[in-house]
SERODO-626576 format. One record per residue (C-alpha): residue in three letters; x, z, y. Coordinates in Angstrom, 2 decimals, padded with zeros to 5 digits. Each point is the difference from the previous one (the first is absolute). Layout:
! SERODO-626576
ALA / X / Z / Y
...
//
This chain:
! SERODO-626576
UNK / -005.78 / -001.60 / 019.06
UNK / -001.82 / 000.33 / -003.48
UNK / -001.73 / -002.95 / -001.07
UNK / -003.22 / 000.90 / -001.95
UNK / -001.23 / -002.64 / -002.46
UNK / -003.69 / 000.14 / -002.24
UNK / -000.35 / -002.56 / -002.12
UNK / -003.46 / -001.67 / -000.80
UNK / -001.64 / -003.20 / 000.57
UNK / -001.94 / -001.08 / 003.13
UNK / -003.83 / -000.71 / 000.05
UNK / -002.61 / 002.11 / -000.52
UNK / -000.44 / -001.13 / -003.79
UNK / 002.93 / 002.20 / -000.46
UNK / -000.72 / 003.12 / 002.20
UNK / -000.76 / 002.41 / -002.75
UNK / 001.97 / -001.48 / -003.03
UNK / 002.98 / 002.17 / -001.44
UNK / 002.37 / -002.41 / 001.10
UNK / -000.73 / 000.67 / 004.05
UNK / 000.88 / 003.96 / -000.68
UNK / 002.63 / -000.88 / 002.34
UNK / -002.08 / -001.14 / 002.74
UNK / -001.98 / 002.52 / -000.24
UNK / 002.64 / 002.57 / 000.46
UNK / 001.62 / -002.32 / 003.22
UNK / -003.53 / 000.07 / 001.80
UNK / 000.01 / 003.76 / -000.69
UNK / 003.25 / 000.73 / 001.64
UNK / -000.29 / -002.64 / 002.88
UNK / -003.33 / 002.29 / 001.09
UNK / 001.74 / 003.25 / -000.70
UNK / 003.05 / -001.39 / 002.21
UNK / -002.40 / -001.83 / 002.14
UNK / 002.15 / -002.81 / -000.59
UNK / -000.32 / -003.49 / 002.93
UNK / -000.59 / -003.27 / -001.89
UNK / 002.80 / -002.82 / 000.68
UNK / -001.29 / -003.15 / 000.26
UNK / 002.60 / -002.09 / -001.25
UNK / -001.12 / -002.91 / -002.94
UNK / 003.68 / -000.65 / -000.69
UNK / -000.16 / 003.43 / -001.98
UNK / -002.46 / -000.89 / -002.45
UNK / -001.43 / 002.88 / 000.31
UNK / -002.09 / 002.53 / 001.90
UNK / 003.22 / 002.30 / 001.57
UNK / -001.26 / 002.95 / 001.81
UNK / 002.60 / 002.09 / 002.35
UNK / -000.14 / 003.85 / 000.25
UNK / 003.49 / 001.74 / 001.61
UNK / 003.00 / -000.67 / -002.47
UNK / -002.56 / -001.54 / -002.51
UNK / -000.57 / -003.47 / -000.89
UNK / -003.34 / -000.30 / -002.73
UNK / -000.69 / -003.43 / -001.66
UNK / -002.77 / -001.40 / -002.18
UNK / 001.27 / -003.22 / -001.13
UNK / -002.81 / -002.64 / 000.34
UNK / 001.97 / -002.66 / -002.26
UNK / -001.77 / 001.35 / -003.66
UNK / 001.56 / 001.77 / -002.02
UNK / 002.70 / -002.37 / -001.44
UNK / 001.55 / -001.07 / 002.84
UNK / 000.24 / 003.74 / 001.78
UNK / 004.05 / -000.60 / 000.57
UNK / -000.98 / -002.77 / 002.78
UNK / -001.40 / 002.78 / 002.26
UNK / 002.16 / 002.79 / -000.68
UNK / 003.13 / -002.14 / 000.81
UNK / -001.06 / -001.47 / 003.29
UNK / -000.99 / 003.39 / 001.38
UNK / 003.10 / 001.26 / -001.86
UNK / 002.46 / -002.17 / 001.70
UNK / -002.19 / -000.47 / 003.46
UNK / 000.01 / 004.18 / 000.57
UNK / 003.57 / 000.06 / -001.99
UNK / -001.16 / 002.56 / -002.37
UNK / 002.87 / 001.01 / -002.70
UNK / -001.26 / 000.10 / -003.43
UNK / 000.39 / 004.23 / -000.40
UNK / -002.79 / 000.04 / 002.75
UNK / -002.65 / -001.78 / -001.86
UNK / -002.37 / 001.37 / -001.97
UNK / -002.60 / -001.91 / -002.38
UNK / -003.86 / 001.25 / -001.01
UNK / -000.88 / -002.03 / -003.32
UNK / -002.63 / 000.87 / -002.75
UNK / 001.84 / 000.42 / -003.20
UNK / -001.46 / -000.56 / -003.71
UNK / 002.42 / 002.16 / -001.93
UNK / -000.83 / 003.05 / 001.69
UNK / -003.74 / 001.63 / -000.53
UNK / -002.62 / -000.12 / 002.72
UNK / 000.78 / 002.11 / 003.07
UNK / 003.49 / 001.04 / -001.50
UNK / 002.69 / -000.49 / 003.09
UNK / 004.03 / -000.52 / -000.31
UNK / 002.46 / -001.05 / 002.11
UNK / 003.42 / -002.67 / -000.76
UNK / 002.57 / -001.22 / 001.90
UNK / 000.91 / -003.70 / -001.65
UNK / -000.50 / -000.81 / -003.58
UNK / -001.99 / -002.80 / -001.14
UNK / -003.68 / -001.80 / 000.27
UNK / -001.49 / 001.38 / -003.02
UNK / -001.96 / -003.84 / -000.08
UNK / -001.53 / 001.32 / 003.44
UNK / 000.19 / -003.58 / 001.81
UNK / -000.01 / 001.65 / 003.42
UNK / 003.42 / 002.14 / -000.29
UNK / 001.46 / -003.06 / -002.65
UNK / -000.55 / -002.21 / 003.92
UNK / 001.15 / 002.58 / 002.13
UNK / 003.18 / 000.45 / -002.19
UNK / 000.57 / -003.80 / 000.04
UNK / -000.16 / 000.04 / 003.87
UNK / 001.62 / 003.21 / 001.19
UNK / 001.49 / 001.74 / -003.25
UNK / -001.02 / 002.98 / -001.97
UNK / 001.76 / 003.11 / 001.67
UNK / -003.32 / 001.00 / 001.41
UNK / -002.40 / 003.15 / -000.05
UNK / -002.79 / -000.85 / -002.20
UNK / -003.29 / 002.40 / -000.19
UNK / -001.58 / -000.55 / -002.93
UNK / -003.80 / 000.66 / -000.65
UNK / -001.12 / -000.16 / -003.39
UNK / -003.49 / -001.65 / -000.88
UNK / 000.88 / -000.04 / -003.67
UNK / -000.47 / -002.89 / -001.82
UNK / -002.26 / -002.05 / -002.41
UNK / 000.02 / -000.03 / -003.79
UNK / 000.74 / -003.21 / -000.42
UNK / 003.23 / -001.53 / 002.13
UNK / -001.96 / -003.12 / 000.36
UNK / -002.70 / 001.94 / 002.20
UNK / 002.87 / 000.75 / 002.46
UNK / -000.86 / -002.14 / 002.62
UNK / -003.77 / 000.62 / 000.16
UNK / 000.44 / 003.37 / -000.67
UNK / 001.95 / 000.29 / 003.66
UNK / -001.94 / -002.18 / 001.91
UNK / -002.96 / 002.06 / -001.20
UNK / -001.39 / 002.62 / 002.55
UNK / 000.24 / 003.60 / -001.04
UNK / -002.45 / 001.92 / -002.10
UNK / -002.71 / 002.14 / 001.23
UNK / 001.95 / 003.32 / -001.70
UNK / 003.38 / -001.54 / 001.63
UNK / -001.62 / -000.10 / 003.15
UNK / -000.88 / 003.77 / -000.02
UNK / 003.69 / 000.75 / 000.67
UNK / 001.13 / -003.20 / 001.67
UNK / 000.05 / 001.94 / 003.73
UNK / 001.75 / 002.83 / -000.49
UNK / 002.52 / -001.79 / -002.70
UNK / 000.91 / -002.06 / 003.33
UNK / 000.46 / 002.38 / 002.12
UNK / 002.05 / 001.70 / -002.39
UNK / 001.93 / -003.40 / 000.12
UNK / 000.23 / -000.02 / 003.46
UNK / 001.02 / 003.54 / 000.52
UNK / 003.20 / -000.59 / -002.35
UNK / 000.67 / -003.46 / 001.96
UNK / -000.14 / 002.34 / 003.19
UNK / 002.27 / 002.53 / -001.96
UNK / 002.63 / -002.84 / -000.71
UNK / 000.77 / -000.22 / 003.89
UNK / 001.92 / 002.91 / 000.01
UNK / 001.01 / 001.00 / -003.39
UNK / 002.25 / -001.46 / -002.50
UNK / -002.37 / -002.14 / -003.34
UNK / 001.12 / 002.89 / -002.19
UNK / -002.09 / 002.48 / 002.21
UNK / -003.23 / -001.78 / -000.13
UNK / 000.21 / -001.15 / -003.60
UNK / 000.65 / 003.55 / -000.68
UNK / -002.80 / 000.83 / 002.48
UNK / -002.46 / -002.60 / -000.66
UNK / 000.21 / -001.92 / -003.40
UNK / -003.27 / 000.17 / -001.94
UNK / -000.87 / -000.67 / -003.39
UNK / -003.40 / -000.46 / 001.04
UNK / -001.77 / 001.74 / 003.05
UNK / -002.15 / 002.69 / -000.46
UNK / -002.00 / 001.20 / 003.21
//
């Protein structure tokens, strides 16, 4: 079973900020895969079920993402090679896409808690919504909702997304980073 993790924060304060790219690519895939919501609030989370797939929106903020991941982790008994993280990254440009296994948090507090709870030897997709000019701007600049000229290619950037997370059931990372890395999307 794959366990499918977007990272964001809950509330709908946060709905269209860079930092909830992830969630926006889970609630993509649990209507493609017309995924069943588990009720469960021991998950910390909203966990949705399709066959063979677990998807997860952590509701714990950001920071404390690990918590969530973990407990369905360990409740389902997911190994670590079958989990794959969506998180908005800052050193890539907007709409670029690539795919790691391990490595570190890059300062992104979401992976640095998910590492501390379940390790790093993890798929990560990362989205890129570039950064600002000054590092000090980080944190408002991700909790800040897209632009009207990012928003023009937001859709079909996801489903891009979600067509290489469908990809990465049944062929190897090198495949679909050959197949569907971007330095930025062009429609």
């Amino acid at each position: 079973m794959l366990l499918i993790v977007g990272l964001g924060n809950p509330g709908t304060e946060y709905e269209n900020t860079r930092h909830n790219i992830g969630f926006k690519v889970i609630d993509k895939l649990v209507n493609d895969f017309g995924a069943n919501e588990i009720s469960k609030s021991a998950f910390k989370g909203e966990l949705f079920k399709a066959p063979n797939l677990l998807f997860l929106k952590p509701t714990t903020y950001m920071n404390l993402s690990g918590e969530s991941v973990q407990t369905v982790k360990n409740f389902y008994k997911i190994e670590l090679e079958d989990i794959i993280v969506i998180h908005d990254d800052i050193d890539l440009p907007f709409s670029a896409l690539r795919f790691k296994k391990g490595g570190g948090h890059g300062g992104h507090n979401g992976l640095r808690s998910i590492d501390a709870m379940i390790g790093k030897e993890y798929t990560r997709v990362r989205m890129g919504v570039d950064k600002p000019i000054h590092k000090s701007q980080v944190t408002d600049y991700v909790l800040h909702d897209f632009s009207k000229e990012e928003d023009k290619i937001l859709n079909p950037w996801i489903e891009h997304t979600t067509n290489a997370i469908k990809a990465l059931k049944t062929n190897s990372l090198t495949e679909v980073k050959s197949k569907y890395s971007l330095k930025s999307f062009q429609e």
